[in-house]
C-alpha positions as CSV (number, residue, x, y, z in Angstrom):
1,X,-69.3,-99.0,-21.2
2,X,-68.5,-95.6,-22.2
3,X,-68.5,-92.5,-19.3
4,X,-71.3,-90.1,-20.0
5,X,-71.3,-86.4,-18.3
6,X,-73.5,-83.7,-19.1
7,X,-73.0,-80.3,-18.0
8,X,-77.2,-78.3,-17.6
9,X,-78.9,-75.9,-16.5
10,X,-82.7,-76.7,-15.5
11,X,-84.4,-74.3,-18.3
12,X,-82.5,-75.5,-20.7
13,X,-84.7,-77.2,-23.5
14,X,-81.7,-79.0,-25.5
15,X,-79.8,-80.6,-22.0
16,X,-83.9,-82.2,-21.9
17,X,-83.6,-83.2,-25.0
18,X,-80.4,-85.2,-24.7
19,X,-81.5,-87.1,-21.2
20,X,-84.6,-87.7,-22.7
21,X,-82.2,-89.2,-25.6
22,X,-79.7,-91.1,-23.2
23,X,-82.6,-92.6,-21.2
24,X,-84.7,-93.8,-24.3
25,X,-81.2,-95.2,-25.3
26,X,-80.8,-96.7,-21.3
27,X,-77.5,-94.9,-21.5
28,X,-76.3,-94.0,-17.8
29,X,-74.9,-90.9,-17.2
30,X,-73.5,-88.3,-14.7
31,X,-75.7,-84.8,-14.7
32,X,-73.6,-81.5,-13.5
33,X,-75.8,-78.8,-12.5
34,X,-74.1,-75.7,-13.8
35,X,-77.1,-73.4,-12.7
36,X,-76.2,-73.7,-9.3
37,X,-72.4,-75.8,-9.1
38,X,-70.5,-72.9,-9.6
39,X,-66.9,-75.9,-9.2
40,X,-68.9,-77.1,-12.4
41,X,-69.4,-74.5,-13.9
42,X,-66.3,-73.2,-14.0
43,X,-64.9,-76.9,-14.9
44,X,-67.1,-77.1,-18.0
45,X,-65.6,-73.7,-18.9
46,X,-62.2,-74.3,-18.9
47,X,-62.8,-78.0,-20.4
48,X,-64.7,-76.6,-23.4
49,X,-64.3,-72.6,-23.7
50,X,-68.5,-72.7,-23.7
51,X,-70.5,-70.5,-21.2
52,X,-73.5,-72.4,-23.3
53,X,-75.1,-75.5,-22.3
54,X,-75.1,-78.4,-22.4
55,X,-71.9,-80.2,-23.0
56,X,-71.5,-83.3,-22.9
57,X,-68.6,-85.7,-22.5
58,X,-68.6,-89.6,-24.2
59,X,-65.6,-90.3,-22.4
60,X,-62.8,-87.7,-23.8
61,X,-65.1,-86.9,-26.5
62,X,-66.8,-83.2,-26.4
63,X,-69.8,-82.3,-28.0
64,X,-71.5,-79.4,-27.8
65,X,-75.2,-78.4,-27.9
66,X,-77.5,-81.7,-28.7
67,X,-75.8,-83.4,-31.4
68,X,-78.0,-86.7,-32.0
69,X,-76.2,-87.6,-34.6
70,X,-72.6,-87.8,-33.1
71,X,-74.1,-88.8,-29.6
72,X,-75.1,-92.0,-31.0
73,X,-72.1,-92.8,-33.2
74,X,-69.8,-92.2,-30.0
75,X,-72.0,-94.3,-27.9
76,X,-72.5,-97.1,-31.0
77,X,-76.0,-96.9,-31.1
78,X,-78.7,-96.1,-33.6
């Protein structure tokens, strides 16, 4: 089983949109705060270079923003 992170914030509408993907998909994964976990924060800034969320992580794969597309062909899934 691949290692899902997302780094969020709780107004953003296209972090929703990808846990609302990886839960219709039953993928599990980890959820990073970035509103408020400023260790993080600052962890998902010097991993990707974004201040934007989300970003997610299929194991050492990045994507950024809500790519449904490449989400699914990391993870193997339709």
């Amino acid at each position: 089983m691949k290692k899902v992170s997302i780094y969020t914030t709780p107004t953003c509408g296209y972090c929703k949109m990808a846990k609302d993907f990886f839960t219709e998909k039953g993928v599990a994964y980890d959820e990073y705060n970035v509103g408020t976990d400023l260790e993080k924060r600052k962890e998902m800034i010097e991993k990707s270079g974004q201040m934007g969320v989300p970003v997610i992580f299929v194991d050492n794969d990045m994507v950024i923003g809500f790519d449904k597309a490449k989400l699914a062909s990391l993870l193997g899934i339709a």
